[in-house]
C-alpha positions as CSV (number, residue, x, y, z in Angstrom):
1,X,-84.1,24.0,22.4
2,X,-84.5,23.7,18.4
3,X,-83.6,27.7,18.5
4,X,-80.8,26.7,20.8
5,X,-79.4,24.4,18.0
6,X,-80.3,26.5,14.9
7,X,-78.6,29.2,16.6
8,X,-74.9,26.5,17.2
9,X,-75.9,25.6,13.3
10,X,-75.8,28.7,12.3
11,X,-72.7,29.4,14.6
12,X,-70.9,26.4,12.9
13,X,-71.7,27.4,9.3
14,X,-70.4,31.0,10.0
15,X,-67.6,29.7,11.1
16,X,-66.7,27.5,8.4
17,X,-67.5,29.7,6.0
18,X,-64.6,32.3,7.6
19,X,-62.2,29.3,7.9
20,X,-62.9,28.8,3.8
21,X,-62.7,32.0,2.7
22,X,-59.2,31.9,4.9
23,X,-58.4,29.2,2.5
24,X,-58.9,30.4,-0.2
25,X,-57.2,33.6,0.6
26,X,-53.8,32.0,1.4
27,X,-54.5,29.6,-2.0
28,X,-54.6,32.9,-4.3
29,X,-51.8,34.4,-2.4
30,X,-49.4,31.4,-2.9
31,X,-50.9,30.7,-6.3
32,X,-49.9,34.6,-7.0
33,X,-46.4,34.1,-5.4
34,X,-46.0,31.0,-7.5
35,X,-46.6,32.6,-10.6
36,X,-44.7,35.7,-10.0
37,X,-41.6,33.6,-9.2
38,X,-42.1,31.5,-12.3
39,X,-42.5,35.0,-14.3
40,X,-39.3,36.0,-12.6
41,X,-37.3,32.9,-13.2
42,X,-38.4,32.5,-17.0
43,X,-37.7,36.2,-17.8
44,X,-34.3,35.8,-16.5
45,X,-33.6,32.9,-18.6
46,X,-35.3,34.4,-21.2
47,X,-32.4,37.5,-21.1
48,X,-30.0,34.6,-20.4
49,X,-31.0,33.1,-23.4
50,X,-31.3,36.2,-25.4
51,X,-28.0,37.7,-24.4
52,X,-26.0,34.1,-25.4
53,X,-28.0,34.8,-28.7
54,X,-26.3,38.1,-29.1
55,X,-22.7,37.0,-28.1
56,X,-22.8,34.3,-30.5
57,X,-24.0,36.4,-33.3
58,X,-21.7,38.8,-32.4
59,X,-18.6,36.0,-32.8
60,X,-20.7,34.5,-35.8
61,X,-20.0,37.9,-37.5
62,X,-16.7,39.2,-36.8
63,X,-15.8,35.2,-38.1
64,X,-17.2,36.2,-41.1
65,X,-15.7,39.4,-41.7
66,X,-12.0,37.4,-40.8
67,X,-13.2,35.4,-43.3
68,X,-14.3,37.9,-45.8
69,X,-11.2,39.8,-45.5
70,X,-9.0,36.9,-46.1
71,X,-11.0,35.9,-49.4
72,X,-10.8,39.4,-50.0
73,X,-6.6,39.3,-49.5
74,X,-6.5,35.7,-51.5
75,X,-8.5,37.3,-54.4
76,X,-5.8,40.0,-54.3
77,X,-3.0,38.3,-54.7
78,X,-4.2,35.9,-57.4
79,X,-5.0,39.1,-59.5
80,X,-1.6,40.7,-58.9
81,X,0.2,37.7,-59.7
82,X,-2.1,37.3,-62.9
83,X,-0.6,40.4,-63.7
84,X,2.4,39.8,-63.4
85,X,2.2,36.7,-65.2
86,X,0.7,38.7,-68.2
87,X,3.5,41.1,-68.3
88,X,6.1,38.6,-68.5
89,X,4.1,36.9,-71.2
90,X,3.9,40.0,-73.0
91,X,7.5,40.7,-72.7
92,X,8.4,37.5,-73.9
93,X,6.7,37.5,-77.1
94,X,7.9,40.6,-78.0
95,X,11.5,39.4,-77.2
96,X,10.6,36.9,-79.4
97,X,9.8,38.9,-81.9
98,X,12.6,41.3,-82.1
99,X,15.4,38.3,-81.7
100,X,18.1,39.1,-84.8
101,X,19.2,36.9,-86.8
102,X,22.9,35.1,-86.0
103,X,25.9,36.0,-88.0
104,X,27.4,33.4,-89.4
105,X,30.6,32.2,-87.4
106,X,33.9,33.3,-88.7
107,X,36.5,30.6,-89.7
108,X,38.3,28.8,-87.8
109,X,41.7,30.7,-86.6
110,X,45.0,28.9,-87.1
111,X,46.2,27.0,-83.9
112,X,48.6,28.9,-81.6
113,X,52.4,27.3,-82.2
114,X,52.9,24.6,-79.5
115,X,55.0,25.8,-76.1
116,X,56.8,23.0,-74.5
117,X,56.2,23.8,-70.6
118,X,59.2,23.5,-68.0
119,X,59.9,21.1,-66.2
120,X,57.5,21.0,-63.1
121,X,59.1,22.3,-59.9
122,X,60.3,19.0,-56.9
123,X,57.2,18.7,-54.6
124,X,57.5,20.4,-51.6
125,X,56.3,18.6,-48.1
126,X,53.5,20.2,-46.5
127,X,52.5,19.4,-43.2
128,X,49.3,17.7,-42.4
129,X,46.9,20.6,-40.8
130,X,46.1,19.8,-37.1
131,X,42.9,17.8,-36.6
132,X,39.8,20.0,-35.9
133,X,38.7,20.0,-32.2
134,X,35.8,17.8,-31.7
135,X,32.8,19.5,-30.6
136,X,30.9,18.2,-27.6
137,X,27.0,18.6,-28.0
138,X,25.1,20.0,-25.4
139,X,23.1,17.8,-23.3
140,X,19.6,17.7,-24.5
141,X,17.0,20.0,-22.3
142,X,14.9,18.4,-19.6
143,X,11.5,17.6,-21.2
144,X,8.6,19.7,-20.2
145,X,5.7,18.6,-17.9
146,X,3.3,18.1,-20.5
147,X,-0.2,20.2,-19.8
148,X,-3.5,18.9,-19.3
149,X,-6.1,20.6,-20.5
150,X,-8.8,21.8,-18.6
151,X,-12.5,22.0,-20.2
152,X,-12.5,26.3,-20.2
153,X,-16.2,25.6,-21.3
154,X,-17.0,25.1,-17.5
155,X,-16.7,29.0,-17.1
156,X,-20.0,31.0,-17.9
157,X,-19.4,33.2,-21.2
158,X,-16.9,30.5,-23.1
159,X,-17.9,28.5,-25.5
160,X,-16.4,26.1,-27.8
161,X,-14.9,29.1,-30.4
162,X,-13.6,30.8,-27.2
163,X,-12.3,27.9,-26.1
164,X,-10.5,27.4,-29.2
165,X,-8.7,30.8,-29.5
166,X,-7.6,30.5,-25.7
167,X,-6.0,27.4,-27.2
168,X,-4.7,29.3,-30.0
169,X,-2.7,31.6,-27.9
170,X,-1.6,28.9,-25.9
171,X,-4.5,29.0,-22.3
172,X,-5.2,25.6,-22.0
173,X,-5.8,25.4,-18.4
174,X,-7.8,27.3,-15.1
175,X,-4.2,28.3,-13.6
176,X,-3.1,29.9,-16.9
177,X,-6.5,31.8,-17.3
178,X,-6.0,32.8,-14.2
179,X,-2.6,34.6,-14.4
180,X,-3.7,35.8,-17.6
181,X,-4.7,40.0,-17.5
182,X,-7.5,41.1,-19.6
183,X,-5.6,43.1,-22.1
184,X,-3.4,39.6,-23.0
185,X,-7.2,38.0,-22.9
186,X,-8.3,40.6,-25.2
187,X,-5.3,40.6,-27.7
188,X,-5.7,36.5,-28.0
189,X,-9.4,36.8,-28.6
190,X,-8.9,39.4,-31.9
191,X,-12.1,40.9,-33.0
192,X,-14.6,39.9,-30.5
193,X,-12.0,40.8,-27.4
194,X,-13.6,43.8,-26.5
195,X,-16.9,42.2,-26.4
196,X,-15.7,39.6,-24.0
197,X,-16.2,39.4,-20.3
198,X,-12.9,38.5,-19.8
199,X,-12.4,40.6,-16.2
200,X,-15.3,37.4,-14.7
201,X,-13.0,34.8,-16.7
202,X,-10.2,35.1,-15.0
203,X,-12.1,35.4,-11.5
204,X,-14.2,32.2,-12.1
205,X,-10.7,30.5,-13.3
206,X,-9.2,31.9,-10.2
207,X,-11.4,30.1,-7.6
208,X,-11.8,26.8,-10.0
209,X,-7.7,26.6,-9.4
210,X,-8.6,27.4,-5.5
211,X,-10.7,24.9,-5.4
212,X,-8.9,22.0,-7.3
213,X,-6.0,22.9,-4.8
214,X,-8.2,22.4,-2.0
């Protein structure tokens, strides 16, 4: 009997030890799959991250070479008319320089014998000229719907500088952006145009004006 039961013990222990190491098995595979996914998840943010990075940097520097170039224009024109202003200065102080000396004035002439005029001719009656015809203005033009803007932040790859030339060029809301083509997106944008994704723009626009419709 005590064999009996060391036997069922050792039965019993066997088969705990299997269910364990079953266990443990699935643990370290979910563990595993856990980790993976997090790995996953924060290398896509991490490109996320790192490709924002890139676009603003990108903005950051074509603003400064805008800049630049205007300074660069600015600086221009204050030399030129520096220039300018030198040469006139010049020009005048040699004008003053060479000015002669005024004769004197000759003596008075003797006056001109007096004429005795005619005798003015009768007044003749004019008529008065016809009244001018009086001008009717135009009726004043029916006042525009005024827009509301729409926050063009909402759409992945705009931020507040985007936003800001859109507004420039007159895009304030998700229907215009929508009807917009990429070369007018382009051409608003400038410098950084051809480094915007402005072809997912106008899609993401295009179902935001879908669904505010709805």
């Amino acid at each position: 009997r005590l064999k009996e039961q060391e036997t069922a013990r050792q039965a019993m222990a066997t088969e705990q030890r299997q269910w364990l190491k079953e266990q443990t098995d699935g643990v370290r595979r979910n563990t595993a799959t856990f980790l993976k996914d997090v790995g996953a998840a924060h290398q896509a943010m991490a490109t996320e991250q790192r490709q924002r990075l890139k676009e603003l940097e990108t903005a950051r520097q074509a603003m400064a070479t805008e800049q630049r170039k205007q300074l660069a224009a600015e600086r221009a024109d204050l030399e030129k008319a520096r220039h300018t202003w030198g040469n006139f200065n010049r020009l005048m102080q040699q004008r003053r320089a060479k000015k002669p000396t005024a004769p004197p004035p000759p003596p008075p002439a003797a006056p001109p014998p007096k004429k005795v005029a005619p005798p003015p001719p009768p007044p003749v009656e004019v008529a008065p000229p016809p009244p001018p015809p009086v001008e009717v203005a135009p009726p004043p033009p029916p006042a525009e719907k005024a827009i509301r803007p729409d926050d063009l932040t909402a759409i992945k790859g705009i931020g507040p500088g985007m936003q800001r030339r859109l507004n420039e060029a007159g895009i304030y809301t998700y229907a215009q952006l929508a009807r917009s083509t990429p070369e007018e997106l382009r051409r608003a944008l400038g410098e950084v145009g051809p480094l915007a994704k402005v072809e997912i723009w106008i899609g993401q626009a295009r179902k935001m004006t879908e669904s505010i419709k709805q």
